[in-house]
C-alpha positions as CSV (number, residue, x, y, z in Angstrom):
1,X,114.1,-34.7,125.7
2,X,112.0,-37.9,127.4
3,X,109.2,-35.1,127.9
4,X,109.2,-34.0,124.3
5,X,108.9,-37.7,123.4
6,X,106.2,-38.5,126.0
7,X,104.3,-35.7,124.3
8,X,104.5,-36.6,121.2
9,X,103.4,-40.1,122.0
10,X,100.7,-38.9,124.4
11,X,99.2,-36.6,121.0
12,X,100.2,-39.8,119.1
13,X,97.9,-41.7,121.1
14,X,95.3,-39.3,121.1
15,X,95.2,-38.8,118.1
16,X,94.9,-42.7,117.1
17,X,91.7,-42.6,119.7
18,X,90.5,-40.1,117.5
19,X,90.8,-42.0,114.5
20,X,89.5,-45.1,116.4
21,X,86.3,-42.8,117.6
22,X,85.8,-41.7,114.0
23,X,85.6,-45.0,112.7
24,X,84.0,-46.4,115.6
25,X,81.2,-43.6,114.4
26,X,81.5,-44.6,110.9
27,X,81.0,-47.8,111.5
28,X,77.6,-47.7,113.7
29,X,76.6,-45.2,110.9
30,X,77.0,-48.4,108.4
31,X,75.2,-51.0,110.3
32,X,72.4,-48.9,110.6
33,X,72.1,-47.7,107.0
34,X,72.9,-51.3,106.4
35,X,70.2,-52.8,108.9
36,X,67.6,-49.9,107.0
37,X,68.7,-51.4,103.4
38,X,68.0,-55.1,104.8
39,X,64.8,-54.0,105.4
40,X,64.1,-52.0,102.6
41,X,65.2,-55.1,100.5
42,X,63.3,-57.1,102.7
43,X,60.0,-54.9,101.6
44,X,61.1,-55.0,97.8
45,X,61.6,-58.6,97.7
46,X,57.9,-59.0,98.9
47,X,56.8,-56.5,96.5
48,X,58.8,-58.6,94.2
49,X,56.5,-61.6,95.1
50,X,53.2,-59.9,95.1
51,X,53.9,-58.5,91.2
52,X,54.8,-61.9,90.3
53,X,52.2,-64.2,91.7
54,X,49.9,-60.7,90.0
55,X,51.8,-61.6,86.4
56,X,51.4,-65.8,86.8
57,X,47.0,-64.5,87.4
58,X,47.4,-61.9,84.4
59,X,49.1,-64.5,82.1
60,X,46.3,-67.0,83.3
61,X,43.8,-65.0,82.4
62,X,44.9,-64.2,79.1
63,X,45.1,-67.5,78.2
64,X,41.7,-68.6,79.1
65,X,40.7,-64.9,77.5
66,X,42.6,-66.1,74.0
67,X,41.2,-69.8,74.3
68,X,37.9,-68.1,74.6
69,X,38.0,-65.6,71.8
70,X,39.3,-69.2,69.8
71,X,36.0,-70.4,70.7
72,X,33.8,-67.9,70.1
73,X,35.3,-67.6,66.5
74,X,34.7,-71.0,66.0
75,X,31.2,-70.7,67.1
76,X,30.8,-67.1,65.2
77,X,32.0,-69.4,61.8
78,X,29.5,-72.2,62.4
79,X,27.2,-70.2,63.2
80,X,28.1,-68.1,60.0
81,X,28.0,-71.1,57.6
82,X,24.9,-72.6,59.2
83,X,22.7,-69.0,58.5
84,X,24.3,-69.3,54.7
85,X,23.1,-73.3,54.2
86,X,19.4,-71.4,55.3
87,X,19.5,-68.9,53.4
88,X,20.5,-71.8,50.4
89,X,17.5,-73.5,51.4
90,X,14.9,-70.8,51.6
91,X,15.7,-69.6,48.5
92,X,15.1,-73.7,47.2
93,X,11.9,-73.6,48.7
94,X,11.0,-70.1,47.6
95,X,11.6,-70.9,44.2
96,X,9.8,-74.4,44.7
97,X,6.7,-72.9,45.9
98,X,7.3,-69.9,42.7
99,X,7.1,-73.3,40.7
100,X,4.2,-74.9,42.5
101,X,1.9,-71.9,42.3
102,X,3.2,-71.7,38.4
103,X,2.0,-75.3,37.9
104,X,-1.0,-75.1,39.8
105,X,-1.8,-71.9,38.0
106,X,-1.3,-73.4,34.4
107,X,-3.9,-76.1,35.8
């Protein structure tokens, strides 16, 4: 009867080292898929960076691209009214000198 119990307990034990061997596994299994994750977050957080300081040049860029364009419209107008004034005044002087040459003709 004590050797049925000692057996027992003996495949109770070893079986509880098997357990512990099993999770002693599993858990070296985690720390390593857990050190590779680290460093795979790690890599994505500096990719992270990268794409942002990337977006903060793109988005500066575009600005001074649309504060450009701005200014070149500005300049496209001005220079768009300006060519209309001369066109206003050639067509004066035309008709002054269509005048003159009238008058000097009549002479």
């Amino acid at each position: 009867m004590e050797e049925i119990k000692n057996k027992e307990r003996a495949e109770l034990a070893e079986s509880r080292c098997r357990q512990i061997r099993l999770m002693d596994q599993n858990l070296k299994c985690l720390n390593a898929a857990e050190e590779k994750y680290s460093l795979k977050e790690d890599k994505y957080e500096e990719e992270i960076k990268i794409l942002t300081d990337k977006l903060k040049e793109a988005e500066t860029r575009a600005e001074f691209s649309e504060r450009l364009v701005a200014k070149l419209e500005k300049t496209i107008d001005d220079l768009e009214d300006k060519l209309k004034c001369t066109k206003e005044e050639h067509l004066c002087t035309q008709r002054m000198l269509g005048q003159t040459l009238l008058d000097l003709n009549e002479l």
